[in-house]
C-alpha positions as CSV (number, residue, x, y, z in Angstrom):
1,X,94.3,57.6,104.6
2,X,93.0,60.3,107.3
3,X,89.6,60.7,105.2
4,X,88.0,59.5,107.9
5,X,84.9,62.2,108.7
6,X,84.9,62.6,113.0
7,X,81.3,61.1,114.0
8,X,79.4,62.5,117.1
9,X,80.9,62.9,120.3
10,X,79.3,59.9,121.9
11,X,81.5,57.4,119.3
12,X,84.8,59.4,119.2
13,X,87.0,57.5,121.4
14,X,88.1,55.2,118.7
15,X,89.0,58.1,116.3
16,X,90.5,60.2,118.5
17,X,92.8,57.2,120.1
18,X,93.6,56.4,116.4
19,X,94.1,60.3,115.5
20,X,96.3,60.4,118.6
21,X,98.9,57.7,118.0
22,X,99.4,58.5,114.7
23,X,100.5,62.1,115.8
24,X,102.6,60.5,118.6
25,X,104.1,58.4,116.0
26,X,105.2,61.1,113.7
27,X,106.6,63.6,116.6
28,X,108.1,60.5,118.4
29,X,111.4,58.3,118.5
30,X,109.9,57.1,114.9
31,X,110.0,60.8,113.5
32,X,113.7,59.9,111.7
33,X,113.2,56.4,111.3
34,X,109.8,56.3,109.4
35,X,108.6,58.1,105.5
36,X,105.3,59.3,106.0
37,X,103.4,59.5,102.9
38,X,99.5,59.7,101.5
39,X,98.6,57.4,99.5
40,X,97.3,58.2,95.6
41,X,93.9,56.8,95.1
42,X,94.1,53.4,93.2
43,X,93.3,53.3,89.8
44,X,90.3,51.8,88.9
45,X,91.9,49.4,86.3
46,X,93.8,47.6,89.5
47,X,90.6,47.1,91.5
48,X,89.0,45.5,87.9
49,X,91.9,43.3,88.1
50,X,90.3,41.7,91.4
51,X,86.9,42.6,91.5
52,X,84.3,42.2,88.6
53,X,83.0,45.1,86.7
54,X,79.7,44.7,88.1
55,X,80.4,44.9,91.7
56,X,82.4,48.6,90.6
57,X,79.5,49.8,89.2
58,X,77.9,48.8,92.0
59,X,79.9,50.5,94.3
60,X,79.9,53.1,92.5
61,X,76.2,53.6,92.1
62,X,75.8,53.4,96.1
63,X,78.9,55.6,96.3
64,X,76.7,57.9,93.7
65,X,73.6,57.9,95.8
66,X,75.5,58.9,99.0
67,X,75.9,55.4,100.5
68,X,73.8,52.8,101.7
69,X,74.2,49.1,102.8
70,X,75.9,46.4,101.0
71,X,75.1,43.5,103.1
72,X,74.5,42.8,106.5
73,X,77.5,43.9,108.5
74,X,79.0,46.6,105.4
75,X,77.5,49.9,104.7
76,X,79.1,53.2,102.3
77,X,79.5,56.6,103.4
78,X,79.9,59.4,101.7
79,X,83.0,58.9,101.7
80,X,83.7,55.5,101.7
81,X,84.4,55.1,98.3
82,X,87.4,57.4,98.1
83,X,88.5,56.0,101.4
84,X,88.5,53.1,100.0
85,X,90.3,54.0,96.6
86,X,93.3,55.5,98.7
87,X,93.0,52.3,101.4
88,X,93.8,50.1,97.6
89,X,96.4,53.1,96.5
90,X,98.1,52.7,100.0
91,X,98.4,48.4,99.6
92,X,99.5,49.2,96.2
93,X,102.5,51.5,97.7
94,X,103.4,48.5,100.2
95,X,103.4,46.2,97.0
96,X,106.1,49.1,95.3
97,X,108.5,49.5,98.4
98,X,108.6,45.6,98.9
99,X,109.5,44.8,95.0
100,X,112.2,47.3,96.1
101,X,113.1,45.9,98.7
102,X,112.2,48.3,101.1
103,X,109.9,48.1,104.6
104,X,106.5,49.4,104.4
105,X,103.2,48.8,106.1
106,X,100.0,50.4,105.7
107,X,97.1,50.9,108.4
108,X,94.1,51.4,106.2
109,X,90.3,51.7,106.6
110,X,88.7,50.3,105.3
111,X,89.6,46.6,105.6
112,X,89.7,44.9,102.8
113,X,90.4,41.1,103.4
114,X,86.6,40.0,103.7
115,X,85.5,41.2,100.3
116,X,85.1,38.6,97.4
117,X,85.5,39.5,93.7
118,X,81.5,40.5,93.6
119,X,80.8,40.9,97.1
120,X,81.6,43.4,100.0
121,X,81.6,41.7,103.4
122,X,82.3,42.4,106.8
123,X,83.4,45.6,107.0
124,X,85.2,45.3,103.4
125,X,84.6,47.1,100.2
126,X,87.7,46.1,98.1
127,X,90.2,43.9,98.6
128,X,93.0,46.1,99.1
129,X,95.7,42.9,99.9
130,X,94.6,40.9,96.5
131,X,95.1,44.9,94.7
132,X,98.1,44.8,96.0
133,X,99.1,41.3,95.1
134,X,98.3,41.9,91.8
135,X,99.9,44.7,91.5
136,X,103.1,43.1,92.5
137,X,102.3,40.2,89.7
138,X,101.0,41.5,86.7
139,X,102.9,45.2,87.0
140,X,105.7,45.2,89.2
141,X,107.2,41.7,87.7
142,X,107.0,39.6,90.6
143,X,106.9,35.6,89.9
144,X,105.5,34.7,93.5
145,X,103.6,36.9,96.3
146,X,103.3,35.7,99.8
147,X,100.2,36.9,102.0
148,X,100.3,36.6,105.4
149,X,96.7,37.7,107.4
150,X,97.2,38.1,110.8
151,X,93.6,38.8,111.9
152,X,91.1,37.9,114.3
153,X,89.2,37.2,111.7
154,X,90.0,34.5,108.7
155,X,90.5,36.5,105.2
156,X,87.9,34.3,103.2
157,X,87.4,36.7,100.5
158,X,91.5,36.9,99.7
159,X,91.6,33.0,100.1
160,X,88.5,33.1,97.6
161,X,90.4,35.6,94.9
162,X,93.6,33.5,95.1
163,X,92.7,29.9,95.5
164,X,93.1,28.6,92.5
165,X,96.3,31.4,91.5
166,X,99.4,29.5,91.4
167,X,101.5,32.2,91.9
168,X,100.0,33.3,95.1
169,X,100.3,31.7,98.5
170,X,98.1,33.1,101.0
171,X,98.4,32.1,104.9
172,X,95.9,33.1,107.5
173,X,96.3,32.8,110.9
174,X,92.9,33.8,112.6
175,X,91.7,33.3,116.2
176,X,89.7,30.3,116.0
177,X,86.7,30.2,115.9
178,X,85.5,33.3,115.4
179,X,83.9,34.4,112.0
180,X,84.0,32.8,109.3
181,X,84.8,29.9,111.1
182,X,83.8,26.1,110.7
């Protein structure tokens, strides 16, 4: 999802690196091998199915009022909350090509990993991998989902989502011992 608004000048280099290998990426040797699409925005009925009703309308009140901070490290936009929608709708398109047996990754912002069913953290306003996961489950008929998060970072709001789901196994292979770690 390019909804991403360019900040000043003095921050750019990020953006425009990111900007700038996706473009080489879609003129490049990938330009036959690789289906480019945008994502739709998730609906919000698959983000109710992982996060609880009061942490939407909490998003969406902050969302309403033009952003603002969440917690410590996790702020909203303007736009964050549809970035966020189509970051969800994109994990959700993964889920659909895999149950067809078909490749498909997704580079999304924002992250999503870090947030818990009522709580946005580090960075994270939904968790677009546990969407996704159930997704899979409860709509696209799968019996078993497999996450693997390979992050700096350990995924303790995914681990938090699915512990207890039977159906779900979720593997995380951060760089120990950065955040969250012991």
């Amino acid at each position: 999802c390019l909804m991403i608004r360019r900040p000043p000048r003095s921050t750019l280099f990020p953006y425009t690196t990111l900007f700038r290998s996706l473009e080489e990426m879609r003129g490049g040797p990938c330009r036959d091998i690789v289906e480019w699409s945008e994502a739709k925005s998730a609906p919000v009925a698959a983000i109710a199915a992982v996060h609880s009703n009061d942490y939407v309308a909490k998003l969406l009140d902050v969302a309403a009022e033009g952003g603002g901070a969440l917690d410590g490290d996790t702020n909203m936009s303007e736009g964050s909350w549809q970035a966020a929608l189509h970051a969800a709708g994109a994990a959700m398109n993964v889920a659909e090509f895999a149950m067809k047996g078909r490749p498909a990754f997704a580079a999304v912002r924002p992250p999503g990993h870090h947030a818990t069913v009522n709580q946005a953290m580090g960075f994270c306003l939904l968790n677009n991998i546990a969407i996704a996961g159930c997704h899979a489950l409860d709509t696209l008929g799968a019996d078993r989902v497999l996450i693997v998060d390979w992050d700096v970072h350990h995924g303790n709001g995914t681990q938090d989502i699915f512990e207890r789901d039977e159906r779900v196994r979720y593997v995380s292979l951060p760089q120990w011992p950065l955040y969250p770690g012991p």
